[in-house]
matplotlib code that plots the C-alpha trace (Angstrom):
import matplotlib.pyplot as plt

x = [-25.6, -27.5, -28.4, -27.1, -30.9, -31.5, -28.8, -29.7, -33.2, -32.6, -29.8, -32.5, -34.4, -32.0, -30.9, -34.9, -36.0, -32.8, -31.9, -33.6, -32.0, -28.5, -25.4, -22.5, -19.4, -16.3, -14.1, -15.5, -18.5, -17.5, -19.3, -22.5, -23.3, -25.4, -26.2, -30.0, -31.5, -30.5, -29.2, -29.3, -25.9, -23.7, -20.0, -17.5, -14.3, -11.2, -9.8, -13.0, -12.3, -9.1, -7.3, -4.7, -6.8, -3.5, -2.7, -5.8, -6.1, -3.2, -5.0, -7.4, -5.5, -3.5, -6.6, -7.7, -4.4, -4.5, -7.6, -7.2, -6.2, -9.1, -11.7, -14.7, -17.0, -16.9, -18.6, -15.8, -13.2, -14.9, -14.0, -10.4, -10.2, -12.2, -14.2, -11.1, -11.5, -13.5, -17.1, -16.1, -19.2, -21.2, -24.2, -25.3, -25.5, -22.6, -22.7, -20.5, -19.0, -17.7, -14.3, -12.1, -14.4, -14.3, -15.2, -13.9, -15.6, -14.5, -16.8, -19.7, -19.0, -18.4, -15.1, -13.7, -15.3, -14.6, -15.3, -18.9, -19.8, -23.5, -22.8, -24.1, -21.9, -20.8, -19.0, -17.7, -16.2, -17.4, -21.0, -19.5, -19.6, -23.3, -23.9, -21.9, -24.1, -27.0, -25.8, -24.7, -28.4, -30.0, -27.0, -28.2, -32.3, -31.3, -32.0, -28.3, -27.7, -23.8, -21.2, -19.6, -22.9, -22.6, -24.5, -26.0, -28.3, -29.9, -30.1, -33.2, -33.0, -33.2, -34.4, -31.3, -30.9, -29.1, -24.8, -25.7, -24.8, -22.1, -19.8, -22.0, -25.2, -25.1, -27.7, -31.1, -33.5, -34.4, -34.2, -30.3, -28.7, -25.3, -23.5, -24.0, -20.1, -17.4, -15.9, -19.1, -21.1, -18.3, -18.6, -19.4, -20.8, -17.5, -15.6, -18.7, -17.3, -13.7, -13.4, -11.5, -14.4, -12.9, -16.7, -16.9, -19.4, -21.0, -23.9, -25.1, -23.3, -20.0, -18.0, -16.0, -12.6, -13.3, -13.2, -9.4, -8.2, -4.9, -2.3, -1.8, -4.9, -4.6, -5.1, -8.4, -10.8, -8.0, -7.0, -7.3, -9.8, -8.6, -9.8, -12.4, -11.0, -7.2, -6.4, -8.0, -9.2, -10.5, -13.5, -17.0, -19.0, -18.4, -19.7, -22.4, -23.2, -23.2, -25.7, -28.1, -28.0, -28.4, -31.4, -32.9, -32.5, -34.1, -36.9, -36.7, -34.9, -31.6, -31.8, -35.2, -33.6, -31.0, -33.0, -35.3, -33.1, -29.7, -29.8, -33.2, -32.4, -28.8, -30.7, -28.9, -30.4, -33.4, -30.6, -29.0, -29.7, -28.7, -28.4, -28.4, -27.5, -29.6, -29.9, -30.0, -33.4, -35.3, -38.8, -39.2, -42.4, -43.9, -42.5, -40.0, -36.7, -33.4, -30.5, -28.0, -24.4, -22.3, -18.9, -19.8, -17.1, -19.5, -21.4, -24.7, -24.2, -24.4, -24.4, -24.1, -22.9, -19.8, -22.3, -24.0, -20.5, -19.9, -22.9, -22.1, -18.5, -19.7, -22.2, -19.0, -16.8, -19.6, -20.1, -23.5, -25.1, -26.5, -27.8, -28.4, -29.9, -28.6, -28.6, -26.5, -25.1, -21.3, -20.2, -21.2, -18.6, -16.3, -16.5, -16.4, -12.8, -11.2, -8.6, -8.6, -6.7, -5.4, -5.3, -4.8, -5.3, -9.2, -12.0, -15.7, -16.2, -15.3, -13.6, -9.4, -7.9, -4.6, -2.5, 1.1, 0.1, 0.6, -2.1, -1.7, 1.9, 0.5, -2.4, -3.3, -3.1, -7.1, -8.6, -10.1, -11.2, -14.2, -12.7, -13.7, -12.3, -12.4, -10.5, -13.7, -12.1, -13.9, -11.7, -12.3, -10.5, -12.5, -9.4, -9.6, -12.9, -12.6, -14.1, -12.3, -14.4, -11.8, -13.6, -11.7, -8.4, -5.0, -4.8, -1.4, -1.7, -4.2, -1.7, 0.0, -3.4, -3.9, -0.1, -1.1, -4.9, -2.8, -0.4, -3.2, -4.8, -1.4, -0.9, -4.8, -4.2, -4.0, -1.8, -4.1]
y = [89.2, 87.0, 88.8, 87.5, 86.7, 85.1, 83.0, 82.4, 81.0, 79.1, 77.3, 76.2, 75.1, 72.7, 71.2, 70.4, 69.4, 67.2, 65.9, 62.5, 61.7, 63.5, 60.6, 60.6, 62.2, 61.3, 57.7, 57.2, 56.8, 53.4, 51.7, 49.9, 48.5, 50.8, 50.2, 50.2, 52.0, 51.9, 48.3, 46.6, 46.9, 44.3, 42.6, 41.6, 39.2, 41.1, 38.3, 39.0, 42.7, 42.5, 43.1, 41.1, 39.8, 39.1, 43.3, 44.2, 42.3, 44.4, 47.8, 47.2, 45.9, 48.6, 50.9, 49.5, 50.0, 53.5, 54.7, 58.0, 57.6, 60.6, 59.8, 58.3, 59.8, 62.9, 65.5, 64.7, 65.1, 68.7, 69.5, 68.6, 70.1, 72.8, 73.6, 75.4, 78.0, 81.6, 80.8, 76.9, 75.8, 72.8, 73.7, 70.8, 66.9, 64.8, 60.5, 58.2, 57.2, 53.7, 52.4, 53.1, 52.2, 52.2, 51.1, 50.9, 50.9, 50.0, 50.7, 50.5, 47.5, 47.4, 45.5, 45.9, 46.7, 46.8, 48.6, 49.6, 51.3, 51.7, 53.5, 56.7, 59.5, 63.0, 63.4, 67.3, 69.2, 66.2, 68.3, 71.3, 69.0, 67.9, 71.8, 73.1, 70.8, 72.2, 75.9, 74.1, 73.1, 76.3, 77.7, 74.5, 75.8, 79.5, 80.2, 81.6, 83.5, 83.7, 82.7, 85.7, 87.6, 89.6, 87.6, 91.0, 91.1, 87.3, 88.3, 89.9, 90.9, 88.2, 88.4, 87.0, 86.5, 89.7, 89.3, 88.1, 90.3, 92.6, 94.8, 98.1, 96.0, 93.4, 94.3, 93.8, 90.9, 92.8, 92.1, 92.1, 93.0, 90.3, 91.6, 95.4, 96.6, 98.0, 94.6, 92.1, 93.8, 92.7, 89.2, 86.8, 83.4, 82.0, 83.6, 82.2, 78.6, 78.9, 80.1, 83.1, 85.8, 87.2, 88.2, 90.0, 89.6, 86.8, 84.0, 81.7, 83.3, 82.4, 85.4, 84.7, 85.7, 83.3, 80.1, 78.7, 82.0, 83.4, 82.7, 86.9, 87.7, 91.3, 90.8, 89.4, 92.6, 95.0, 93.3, 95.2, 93.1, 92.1, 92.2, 89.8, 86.8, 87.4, 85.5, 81.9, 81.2, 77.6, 79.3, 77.6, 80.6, 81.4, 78.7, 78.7, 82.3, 80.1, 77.9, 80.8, 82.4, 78.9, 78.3, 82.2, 81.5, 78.2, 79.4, 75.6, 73.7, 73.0, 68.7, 69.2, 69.9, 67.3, 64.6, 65.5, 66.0, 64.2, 61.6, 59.9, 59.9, 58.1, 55.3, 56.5, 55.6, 56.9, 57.0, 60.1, 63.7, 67.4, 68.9, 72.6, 74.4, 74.5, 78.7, 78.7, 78.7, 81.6, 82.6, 81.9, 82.7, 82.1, 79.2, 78.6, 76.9, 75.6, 76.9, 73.7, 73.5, 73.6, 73.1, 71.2, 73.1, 73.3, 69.8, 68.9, 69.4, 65.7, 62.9, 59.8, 56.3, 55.4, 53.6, 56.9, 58.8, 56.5, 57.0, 60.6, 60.2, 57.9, 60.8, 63.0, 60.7, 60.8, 64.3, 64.7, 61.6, 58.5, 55.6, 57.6, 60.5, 64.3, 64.8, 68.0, 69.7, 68.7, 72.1, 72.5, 69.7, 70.9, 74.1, 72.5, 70.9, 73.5, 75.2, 78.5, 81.6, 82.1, 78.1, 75.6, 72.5, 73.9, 73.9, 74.5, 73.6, 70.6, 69.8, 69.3, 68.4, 66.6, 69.2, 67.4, 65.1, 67.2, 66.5, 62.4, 61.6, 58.3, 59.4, 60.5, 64.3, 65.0, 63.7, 64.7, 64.0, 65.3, 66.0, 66.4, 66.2, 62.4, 62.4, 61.4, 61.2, 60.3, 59.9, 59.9, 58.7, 59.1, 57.6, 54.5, 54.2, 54.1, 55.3, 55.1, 56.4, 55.9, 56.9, 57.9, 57.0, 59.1, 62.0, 61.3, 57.3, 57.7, 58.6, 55.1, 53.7, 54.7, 53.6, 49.7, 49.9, 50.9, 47.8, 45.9, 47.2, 46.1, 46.9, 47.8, 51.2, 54.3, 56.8, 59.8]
z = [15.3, 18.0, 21.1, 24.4, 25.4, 22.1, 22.2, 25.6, 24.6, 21.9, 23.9, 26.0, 23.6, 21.7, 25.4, 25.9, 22.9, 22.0, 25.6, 25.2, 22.0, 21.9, 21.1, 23.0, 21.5, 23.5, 23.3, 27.3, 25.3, 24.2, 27.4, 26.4, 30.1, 32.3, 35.6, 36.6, 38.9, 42.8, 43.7, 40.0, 39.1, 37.4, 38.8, 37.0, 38.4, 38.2, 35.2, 33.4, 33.1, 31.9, 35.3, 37.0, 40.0, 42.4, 41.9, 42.2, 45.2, 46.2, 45.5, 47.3, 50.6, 50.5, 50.5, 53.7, 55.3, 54.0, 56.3, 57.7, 61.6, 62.2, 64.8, 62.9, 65.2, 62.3, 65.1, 67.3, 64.4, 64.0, 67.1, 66.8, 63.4, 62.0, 65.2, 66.8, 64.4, 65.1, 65.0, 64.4, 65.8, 63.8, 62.9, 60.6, 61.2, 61.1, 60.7, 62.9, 59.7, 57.5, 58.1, 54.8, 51.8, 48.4, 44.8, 41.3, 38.0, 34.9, 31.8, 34.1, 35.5, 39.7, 39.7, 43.2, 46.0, 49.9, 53.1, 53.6, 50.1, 51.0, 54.5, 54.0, 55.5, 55.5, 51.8, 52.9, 49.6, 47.2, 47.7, 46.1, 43.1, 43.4, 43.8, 40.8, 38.5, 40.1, 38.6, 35.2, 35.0, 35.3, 33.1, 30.5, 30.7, 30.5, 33.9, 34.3, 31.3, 31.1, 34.0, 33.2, 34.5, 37.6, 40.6, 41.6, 38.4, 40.0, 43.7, 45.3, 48.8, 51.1, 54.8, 56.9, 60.8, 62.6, 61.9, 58.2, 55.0, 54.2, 56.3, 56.9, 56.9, 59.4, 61.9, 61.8, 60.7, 57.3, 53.5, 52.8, 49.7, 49.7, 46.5, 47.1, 48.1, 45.7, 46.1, 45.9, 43.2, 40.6, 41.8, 38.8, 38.2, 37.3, 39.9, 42.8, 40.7, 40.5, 44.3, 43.1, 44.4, 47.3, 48.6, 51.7, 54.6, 57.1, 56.1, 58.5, 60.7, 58.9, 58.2, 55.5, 57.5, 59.9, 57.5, 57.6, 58.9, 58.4, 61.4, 62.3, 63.8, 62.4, 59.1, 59.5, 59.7, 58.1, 55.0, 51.9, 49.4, 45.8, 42.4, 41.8, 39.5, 40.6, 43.5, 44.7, 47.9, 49.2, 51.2, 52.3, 53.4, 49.8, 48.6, 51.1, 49.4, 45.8, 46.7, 48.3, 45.0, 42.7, 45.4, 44.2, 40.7, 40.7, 43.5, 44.5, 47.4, 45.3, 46.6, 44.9, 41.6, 42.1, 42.9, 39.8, 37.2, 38.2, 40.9, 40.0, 36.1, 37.2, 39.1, 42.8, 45.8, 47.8, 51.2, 50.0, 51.5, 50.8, 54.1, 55.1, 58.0, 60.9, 60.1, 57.0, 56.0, 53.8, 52.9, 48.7, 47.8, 51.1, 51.9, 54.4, 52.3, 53.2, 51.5, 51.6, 52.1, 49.7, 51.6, 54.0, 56.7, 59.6, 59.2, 56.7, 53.0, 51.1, 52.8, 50.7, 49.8, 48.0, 44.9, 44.6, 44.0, 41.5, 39.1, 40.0, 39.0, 35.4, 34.9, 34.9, 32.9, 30.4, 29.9, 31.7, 29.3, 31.1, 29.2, 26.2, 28.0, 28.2, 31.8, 31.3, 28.8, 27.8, 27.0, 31.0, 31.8, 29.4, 31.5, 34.8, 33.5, 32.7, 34.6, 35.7, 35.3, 38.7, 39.6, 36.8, 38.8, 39.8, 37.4, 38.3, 42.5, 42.7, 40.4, 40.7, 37.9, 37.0, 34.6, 34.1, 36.9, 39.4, 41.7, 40.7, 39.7, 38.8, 36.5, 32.9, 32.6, 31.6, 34.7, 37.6, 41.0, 43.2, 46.1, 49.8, 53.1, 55.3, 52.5, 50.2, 46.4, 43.4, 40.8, 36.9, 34.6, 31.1, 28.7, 31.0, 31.6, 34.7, 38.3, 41.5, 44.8, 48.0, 50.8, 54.2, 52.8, 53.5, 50.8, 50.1, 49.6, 46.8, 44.5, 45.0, 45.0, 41.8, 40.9, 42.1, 39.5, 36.6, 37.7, 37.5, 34.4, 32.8, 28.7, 29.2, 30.7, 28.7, 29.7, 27.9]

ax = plt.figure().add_subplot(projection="3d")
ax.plot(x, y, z, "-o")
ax.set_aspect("equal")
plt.show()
């Protein structure tokens, strides 16, 4: 039998020696245009594509009716929205942002576009996404040896600001132990990924009670906790906690590894950033480093253009390959799209998936969007081919949206 660190290794050693020259495996893999780097990617008319250029026409009209009536001044939106929460305060940079913008791709190709897709902006939850890969690629080199692993066994104390760490141990500027409770020392991997954690404490000073806290007031210092991996929770200071620890196990500024091994091998941009929080930053090997945000709830996390969430999305589609290149492992984006125990329609953070088309009536089953809040959705839709970033649109008119592309895909469309 192969030992768990064995396996471990020579996992790692296939993905690096075999990255470069690994073929693609999966029907999306049809595609044979890539876009190049940055600006150097290819239109194609609607009629050229295949699609009915009248309904498409239509789509994408409707999209621009659909913009969300929110402020666009997103700091001022905070205020209205999440701000009037305990502790709601922002504490990272928001944009003054696009009106309702958006693109489609079909096998590569940029066939619709509208709004102001190179705007970069605030993408909230679509960052939890961007942050997830980063774990899959220390999971792909080893670094993360199972996601069933306990998080305790890759955390070393970390010196935090005086209202950080768990209950019990929340005073102080000292070293802090964050998964050291009966609760939090169960906390695995998976459950950090699927949102299903339940961890206990304050970071950044966050608590995690005071993220979208329960209406009875008295439940939110008393309630009893639950079994790690039994009950979901949509929860940023959570995810926040995720991408301290993926930041410890790399010993790197997480953007750092992003930018080196996903966004510059997918040709994106040099305009987008990975923000943190104004408090969040931690000595790592004595150097001062900023843990970013993964949920975005209180401002930072990624800010980026709607082109950029489109390479992310065909990286997706594509099962971590670009261009003939192993960006990530598949069995990682297998992972990452498969639902959950407790809640089928949520893979890895963020990825919501589409069992029975529940989340998109309109839809194929096996798809999913990256989701965030604006609303920001990235859809993808491998048996299609297809890539659908709506940026600032209503939640509940991209389901139509997607109704009116399939109209105009026509016989083309697959349903699965």
């Amino acid at each position: 039998m192969i030992s768990r660190t064995s396996s471990r290794v020579f996992r790692s050693a296939v993905f690096l020696a075999f990255s470069a020259v690994l073929a693609p495996t999966t029907a999306a893999h049809a595609q044979t245009y890539w876009p190049g780097a940055h600006l150097d990617w290819e239109r194609r008319s609607p009629a050229d594509a295949g699609f009915d250029a009248a309904k498409l026409d239509e789509a994408v009209r409707f999209a621009i009716a659909a913009e969300s009536p929110s402020p666009r001044d997103l700091n001022l939106n905070h205020d209205m929205t999440f701000g009037r929460e305990p502790r709601g305060e922002a504490i990272g940079p928001f944009t003054v942002r696009a009106p309702q913008s958006g693109v489609i791709v079909h096998k590569g190709y940029i066939v619709a576009e509208w709004g102001d897709p190179e705007k970069v902006d605030n993408t909230f939850s679509v960052a939890k996404s961007f942050l997830s890969t980063t774990v899959g690629l220390a999971w792909d080199r080893g670094l993360i040896g199972s996601v069933d692993d306990r998080v305790r066994s890759y955390m070393p104390p970390i010196v935090l600001e005086p209202g950080d760490g768990e209950p019990g141990d929340q005073d102080g500027r000292r070293p802090k132990l964050l998964f050291e409770s009966e609760n939090n020392r169960k906390i695995t991997w998976d459950h950090l990924l699927r949102q299903t954690s339940d961890w206990e404490g304050t970071l950044w000073g966050k608590p995690e009670w005071a993220d979208r806290p329960d209406q009875d007031r008295s439940t939110w210092l008393t309630r009893p906790r639950v079994e790690p991996g039994t009950v979901y929770e949509y929860n940023d200071t959570r995810v926040n906690l995720l991408a301290l620890a993926a930041t410890s196990v790399w010993r790197r500024p997480l953007p750092e590894v992003l930018r080196e091994h996903v966004m510059d091998p997918i040709g994106a941009s040099p305009t987008w950033r990975w923000h943190g929080y104004e408090n969040s930053w931690i000595i790592m090997d004595g150097t001062m480093v900023q843990a970013p945000s993964g949920g975005s709830h209180w401002g930072g996390g990624m800010l980026i253009n709607a082109y950029d969430l489109a390479r992310f999305g065909l990286l997706t589609m594509h099962k971590g390959m670009w261009n003939e290149q192993r960006i990530i492992s598949e069995e990682w984006i297998d992972l990452s799209t498969t639902p959950g125990e407790v809640n089928d329609t949520y893979g890895f953070m963020n990825f919501m998936l589409n069992p029975d088309g529940r989340r998109y009536s309109n839809a194929p089953d096996h798809t999913w969007t990256h989701s965030g809040a604006g609303s920001n959705l990235v859809y993808v839709d491998p048996a299609n081919e297809l890539v659908v970033v709506a940026r600032w649109i209503r939640g509940n008119q991209m389901n139509d949206l997607l109704g009116l592309i399939f109209e105009a895909m026509g016989e083309m469309a697959a349903s699965d």
